[in-house]
C-alpha positions as CSV (number, residue, x, y, z in Angstrom):
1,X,16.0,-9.4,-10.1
2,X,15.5,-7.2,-13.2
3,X,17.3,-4.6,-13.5
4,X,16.1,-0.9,-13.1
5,X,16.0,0.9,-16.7
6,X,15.1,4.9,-16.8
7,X,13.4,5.3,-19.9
8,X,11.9,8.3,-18.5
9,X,12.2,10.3,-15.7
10,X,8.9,12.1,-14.2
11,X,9.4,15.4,-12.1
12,X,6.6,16.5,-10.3
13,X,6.3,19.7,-8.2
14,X,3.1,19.0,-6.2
15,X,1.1,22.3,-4.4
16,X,-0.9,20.5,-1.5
17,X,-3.8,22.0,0.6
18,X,-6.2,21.6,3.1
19,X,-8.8,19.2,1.6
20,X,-7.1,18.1,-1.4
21,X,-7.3,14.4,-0.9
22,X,-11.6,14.9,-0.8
23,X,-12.0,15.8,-4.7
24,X,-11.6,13.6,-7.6
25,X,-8.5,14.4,-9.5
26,X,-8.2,14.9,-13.1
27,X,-4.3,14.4,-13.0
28,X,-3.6,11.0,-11.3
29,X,-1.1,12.5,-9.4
30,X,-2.9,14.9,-8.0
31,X,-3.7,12.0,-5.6
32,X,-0.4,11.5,-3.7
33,X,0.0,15.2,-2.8
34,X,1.5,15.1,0.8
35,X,2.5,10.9,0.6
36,X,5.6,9.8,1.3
37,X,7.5,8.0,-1.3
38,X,9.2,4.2,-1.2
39,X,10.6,3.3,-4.6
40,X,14.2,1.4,-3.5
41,X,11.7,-1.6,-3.4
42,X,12.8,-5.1,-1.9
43,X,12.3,-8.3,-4.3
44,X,9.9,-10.4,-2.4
45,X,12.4,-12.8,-0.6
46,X,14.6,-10.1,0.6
47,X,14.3,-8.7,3.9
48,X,12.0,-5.8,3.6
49,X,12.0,-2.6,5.7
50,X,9.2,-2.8,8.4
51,X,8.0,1.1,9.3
52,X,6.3,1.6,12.7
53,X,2.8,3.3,11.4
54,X,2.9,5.0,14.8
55,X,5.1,7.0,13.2
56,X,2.6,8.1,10.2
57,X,1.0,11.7,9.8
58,X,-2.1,10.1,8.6
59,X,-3.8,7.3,10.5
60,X,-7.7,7.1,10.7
61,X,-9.1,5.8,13.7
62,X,-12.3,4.4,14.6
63,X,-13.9,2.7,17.6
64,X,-12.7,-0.9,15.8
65,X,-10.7,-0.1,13.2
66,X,-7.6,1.9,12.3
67,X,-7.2,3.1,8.1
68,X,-4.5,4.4,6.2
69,X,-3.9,5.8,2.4
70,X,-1.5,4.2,0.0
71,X,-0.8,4.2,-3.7
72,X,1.0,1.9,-6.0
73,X,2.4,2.6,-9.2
74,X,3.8,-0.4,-11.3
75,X,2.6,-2.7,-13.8
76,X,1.3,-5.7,-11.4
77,X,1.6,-7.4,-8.0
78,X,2.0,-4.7,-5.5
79,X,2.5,-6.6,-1.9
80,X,1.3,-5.1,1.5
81,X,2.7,-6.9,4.4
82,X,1.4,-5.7,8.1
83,X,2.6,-7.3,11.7
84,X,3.1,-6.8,14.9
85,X,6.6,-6.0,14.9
86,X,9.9,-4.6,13.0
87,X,11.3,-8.0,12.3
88,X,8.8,-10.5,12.5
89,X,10.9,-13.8,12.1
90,X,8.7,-16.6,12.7
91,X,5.4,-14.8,13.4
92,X,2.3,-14.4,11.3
93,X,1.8,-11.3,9.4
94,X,-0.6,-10.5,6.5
95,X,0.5,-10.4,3.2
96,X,-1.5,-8.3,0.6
97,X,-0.9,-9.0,-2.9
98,X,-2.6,-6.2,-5.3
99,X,-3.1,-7.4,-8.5
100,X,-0.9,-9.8,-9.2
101,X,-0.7,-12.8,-11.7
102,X,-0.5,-10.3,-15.0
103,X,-2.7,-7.5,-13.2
104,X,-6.0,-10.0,-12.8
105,X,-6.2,-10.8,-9.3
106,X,-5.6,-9.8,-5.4
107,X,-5.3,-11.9,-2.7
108,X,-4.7,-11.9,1.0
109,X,-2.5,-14.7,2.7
110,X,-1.1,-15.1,6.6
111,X,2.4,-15.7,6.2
112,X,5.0,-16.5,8.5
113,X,8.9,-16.7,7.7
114,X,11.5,-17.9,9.1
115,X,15.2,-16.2,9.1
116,X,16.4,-18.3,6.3
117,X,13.4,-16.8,3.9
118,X,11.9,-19.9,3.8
119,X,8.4,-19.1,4.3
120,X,4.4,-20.4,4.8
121,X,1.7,-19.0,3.3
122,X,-2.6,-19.6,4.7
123,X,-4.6,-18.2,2.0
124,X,-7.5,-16.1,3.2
125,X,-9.0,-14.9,0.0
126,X,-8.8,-14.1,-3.3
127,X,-10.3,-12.5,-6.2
128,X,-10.7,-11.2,-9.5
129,X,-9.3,-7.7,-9.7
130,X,-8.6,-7.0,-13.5
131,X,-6.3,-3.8,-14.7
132,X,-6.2,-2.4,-11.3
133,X,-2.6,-1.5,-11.8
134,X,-0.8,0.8,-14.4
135,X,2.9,1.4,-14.7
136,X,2.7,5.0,-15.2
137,X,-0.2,6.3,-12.4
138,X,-0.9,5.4,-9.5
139,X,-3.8,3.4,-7.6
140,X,-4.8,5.3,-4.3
141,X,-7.0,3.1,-2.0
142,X,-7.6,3.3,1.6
143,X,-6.5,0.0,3.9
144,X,-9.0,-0.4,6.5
145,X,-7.5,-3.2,9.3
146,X,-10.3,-3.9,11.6
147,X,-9.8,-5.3,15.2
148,X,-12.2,-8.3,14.8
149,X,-9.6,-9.6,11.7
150,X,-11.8,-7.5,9.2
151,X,-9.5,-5.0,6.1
152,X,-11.1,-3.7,3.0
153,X,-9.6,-2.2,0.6
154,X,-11.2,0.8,-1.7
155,X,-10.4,2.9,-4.2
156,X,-10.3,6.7,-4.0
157,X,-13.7,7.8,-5.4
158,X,-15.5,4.7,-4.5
159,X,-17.6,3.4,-1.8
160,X,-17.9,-0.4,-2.3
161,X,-14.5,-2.3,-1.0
162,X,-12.8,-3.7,-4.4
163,X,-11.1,-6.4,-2.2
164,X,-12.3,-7.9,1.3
165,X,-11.9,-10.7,3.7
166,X,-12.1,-11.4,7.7
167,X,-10.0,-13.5,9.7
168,X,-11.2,-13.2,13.0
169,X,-9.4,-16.0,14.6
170,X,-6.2,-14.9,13.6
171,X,-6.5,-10.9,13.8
172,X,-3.1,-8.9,13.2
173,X,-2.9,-5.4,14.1
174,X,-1.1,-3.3,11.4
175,X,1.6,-1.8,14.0
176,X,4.3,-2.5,11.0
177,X,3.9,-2.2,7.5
178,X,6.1,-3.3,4.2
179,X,5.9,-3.0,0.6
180,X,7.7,-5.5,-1.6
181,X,7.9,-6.9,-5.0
182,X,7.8,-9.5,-7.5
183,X,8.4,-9.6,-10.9
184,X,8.5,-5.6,-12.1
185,X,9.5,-2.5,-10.3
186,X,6.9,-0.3,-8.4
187,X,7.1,2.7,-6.4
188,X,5.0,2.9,-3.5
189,X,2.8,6.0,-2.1
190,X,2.4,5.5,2.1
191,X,1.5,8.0,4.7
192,X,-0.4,9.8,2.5
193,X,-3.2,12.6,3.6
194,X,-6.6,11.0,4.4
195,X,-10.0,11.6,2.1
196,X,-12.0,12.5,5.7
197,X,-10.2,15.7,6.3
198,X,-9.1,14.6,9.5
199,X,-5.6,13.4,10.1
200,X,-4.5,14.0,6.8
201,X,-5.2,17.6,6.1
202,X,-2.1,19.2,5.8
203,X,-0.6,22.4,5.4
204,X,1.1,24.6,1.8
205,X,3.6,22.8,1.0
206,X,5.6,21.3,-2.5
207,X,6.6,18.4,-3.2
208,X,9.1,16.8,-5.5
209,X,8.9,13.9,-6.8
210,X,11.0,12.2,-9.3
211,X,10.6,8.5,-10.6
212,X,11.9,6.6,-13.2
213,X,9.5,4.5,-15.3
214,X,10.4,1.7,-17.2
């Protein structure tokens, strides 16, 4: 695992409002006001941490589907995994990869491991997904987990999913979520305020926020 080297350290005092997460920021950071932050980071075959996203703040619902904000700030492969439970030894989950293999592609895998990390992987889908990752700001995207097997994934600002895929045979609720790594460090963004100004509105408040970039 490589080791974690401060170069720089990044404070942020964050003001967040009502309806914040609806505008288009000019300060990247702007976009996490009210997240919650996960930068002690698992390597990919340690056991990660599992959070109940009952738990959450912010959680859109619809008639099928149920959506969530994230960000991820790092310089490639940011990984998603969602399940039905806290420690899902041998039972699928689904395994988000966010541009990985040097920041050019995502894909989406059902993976099931076993206690002794020994794992499987089914891939569902992948694609081309240049430069969507930047080790000093952070992508903020909405995970959409439909209950026919359906997610998308889109950017804040946009309209048009930048990654998609269905698996309707083999639909997993996202009940539990974990972020892990591969190669570089990340910090993760989760719970964060919603763009519909439902859920996620949320109060005056500050925020600190210090990370160390590489």
């Amino acid at each position: 695992m490589i080791a974690f080297a401060p170069l720089a350290i990044l404070a942020i005092v964050l003001s967040a409002s009502p309806g914040t997460a609806n505008t288009l920021h000019n300060n990247p950071f702007d976009a996490i006001k009210g997240c919650l932050q996960f930068d002690d980071v698992p390597g990919y075959n340690d056991t990660p941490t599992y959070i109940a996203t009952n738990t959450f703040r912010n959680v859109g619902r619809t008639s099928s589907s149920r959506y969530f904000r994230i960000g991820i700030m790092g310089k490639n492969d940011g990984h998603i995994r969602f399940g039905r439970s806290a420690f899902p030894f041998d039972e699928a989950v689904v395994e988000l990869v966010i541009s990985g293999w040097g920041n050019t592609q995502s894909v989406a895998r059902r993976q099931t491991r076993r206690r002794n990390q020994s794992f499987t992987n089914v891939l569902l889908k992948e694609a081309s997904t240049p430069r969507l990752l930047h080790k000093s700001r952070p992508l903020v995207f909405q995970l959409e987990v439909f209950d026919n097997g359906r997610v998308q994934l889109t950017k804040d600002g946009e309209r048009r999913p930048f990654f998609e895929y269905s698996d309707s045979e083999n639909a997993i609720p996202p009940d539990y979520m974990a972020f892990v790594k591969w190669d570089v460090d990340l910090v993760y963004f989760y719970d964060c305020p919603l763009n519909d100004g439902g859920a996620g509105a949320v109060g005056e408040e500050s925020v600190l926020l210090r990370c160390s970039l590489a």
